[in-house]
N, C-alpha and C positions, 0 to 999 in steps of 0.2 A: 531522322532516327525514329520520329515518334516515342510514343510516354510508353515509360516501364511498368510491368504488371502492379508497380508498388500502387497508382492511381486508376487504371482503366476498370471502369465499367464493366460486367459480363450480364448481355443480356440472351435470355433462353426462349427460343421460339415455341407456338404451342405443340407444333408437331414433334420438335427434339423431344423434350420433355414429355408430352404421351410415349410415344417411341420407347425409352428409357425406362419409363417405371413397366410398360406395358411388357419391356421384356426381363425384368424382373422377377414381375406378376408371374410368367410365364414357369421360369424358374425355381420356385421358392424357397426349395431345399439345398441350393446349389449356389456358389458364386456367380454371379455373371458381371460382363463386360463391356464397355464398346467404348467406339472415337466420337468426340463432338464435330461437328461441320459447320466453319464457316468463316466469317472475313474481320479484319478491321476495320471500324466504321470511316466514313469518310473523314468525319471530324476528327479522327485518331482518338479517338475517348473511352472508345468502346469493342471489346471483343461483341461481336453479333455472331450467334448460335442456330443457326438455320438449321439443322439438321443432326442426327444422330443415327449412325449405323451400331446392331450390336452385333456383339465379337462372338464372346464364347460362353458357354454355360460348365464346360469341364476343363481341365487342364491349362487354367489361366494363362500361368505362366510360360508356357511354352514357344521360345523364341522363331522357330522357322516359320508354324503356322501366323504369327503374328506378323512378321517380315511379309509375307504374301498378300495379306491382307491389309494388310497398311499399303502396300504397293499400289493392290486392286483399288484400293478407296483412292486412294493420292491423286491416280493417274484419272481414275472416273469425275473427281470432283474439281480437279486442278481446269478441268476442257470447260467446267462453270463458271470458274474465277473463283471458287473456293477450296480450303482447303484443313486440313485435320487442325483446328484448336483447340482440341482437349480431351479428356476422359474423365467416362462415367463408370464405374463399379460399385458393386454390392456386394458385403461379404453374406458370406454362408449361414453367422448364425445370426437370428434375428436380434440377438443381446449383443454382436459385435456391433461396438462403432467406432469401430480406431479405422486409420485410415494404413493398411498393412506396405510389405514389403514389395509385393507385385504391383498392386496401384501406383507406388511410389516409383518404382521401377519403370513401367510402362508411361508413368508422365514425365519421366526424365527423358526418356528417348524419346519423348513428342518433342519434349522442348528442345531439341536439340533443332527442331525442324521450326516448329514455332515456340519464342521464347516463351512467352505472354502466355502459355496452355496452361489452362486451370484442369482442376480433375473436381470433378460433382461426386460426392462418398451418397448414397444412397441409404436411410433408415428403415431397415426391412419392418420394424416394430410400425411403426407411420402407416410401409407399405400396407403391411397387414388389416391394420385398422380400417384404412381407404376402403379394402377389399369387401370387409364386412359391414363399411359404415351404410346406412340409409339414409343419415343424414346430409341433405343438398348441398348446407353449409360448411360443411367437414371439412374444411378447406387446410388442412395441414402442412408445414412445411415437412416437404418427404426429403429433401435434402442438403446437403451443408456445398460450399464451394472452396476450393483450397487453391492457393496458388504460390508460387515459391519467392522465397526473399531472395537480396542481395547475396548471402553466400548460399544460397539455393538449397534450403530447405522447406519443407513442405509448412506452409500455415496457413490456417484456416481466416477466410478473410470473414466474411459474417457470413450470415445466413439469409434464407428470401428475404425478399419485405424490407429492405434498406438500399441507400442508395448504391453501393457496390453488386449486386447481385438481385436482379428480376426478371421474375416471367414479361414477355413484351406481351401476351395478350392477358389482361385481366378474366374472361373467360379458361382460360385453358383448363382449371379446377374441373367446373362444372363440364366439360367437353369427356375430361380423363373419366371424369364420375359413370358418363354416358357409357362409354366402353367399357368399363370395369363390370355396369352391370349387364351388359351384353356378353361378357368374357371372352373380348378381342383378342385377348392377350394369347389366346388358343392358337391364334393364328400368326403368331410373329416369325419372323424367319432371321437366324444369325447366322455367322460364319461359320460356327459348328454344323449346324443344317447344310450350308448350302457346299461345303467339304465331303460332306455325305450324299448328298446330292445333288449336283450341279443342277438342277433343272428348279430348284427350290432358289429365288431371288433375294436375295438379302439386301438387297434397293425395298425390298415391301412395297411394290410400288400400287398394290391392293387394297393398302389397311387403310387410308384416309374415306375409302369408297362408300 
């Protein structure tokens, strides 16, 4: 059976984690979205977070385009041995920080695929800050991790920096820092884009370059 989300570990790669704020950043006035990628650890202890696609910057909610796109992801990362464990969103206003109706939504229908899917609520105030900071050490937590109980409601389990929920590379901060002031973020590509135009990748398989 392995362990229930009640005790498993969730750890966050550096690339997910760039990826995610990076399309944020990208967005700022707007919601955005996406799926985590990746497996349970060998030891069953741990959800590992290798990767993160993002979804959408308009019309969150909207079931067909999601359906498609979860298809696309499922089928592309399943030929890895990975597959969709979680969600990451950010709401719109930078003073929201509930964790709303579509998030909630979107990570039920993961869990229905993988139980154990946590959803990452993203702090657009944090993000912001990151954006403007200059300073190296600014090492903020940008965001919280949730995952559902026994009668399957959403709670918030803690935050970075505790044994439930960490970055796997202690660098990733200073890495994000790097991009942020080069304005990577310019260059992300989500499923909105690549619905727009197919020839636009939403793999990014450009940005780590």
């Amino acid at each position: 059976m392995g362990s229930s989300s009640g005790d498993l570990r969730y750890e966050l790669s550096q690339n997910a984690y760039i990826k995610l704020v990076l399309h944020s950043l990208n967005h700022p006035t707007s919601s955005v979205n996406g799926v985590l990628i990746g497996r349970i650890s060998p030891s069953n202890d741990a959800v590992l977070i290798d990767d993160a696609v993002p979804l959408f910057h308009s019309h969150l909610g909207l079931l067909p385009q999601l359906e498609i796109s979860l298809m696309l992801i499922e089928e592309y990362f399943s030929a890895k041995g990975l597959n969709i464990v979680g969600y990451f969103h950010a709401n719109e206003r930078s003073d929201d920080y509930e964790l709303g109706g579509v998030a909630k939504n979107i990570g039920d229908h993961i869990c229905r695929y993988f139980p154990q899917a946590a959803i990452l609520l993203l702090d657009n105030k944090k993000l912001e800050a990151l954006k403007k900071s200059k300073d190296r050490s600014a090492v903020t937590q940008v965001s919280s991790l949730y995952v559902r109980d026994a009668s399957k409601n959403w709670k918030l389990v803690q935050s970075e920096g505790n044994s439930r929920f960490s970055l796997r590379e202690p660098s990733a901060n200073l890495i994000l820092l790097d991009y942020i002031s080069t304005e990577k973020w310019k260059g992300i590509v989500d499923f909105d884009d690549h619905l727009d135009d197919i020839s636009k990748d939403w793999l990014n398989p450009g940005l780590f370059n």
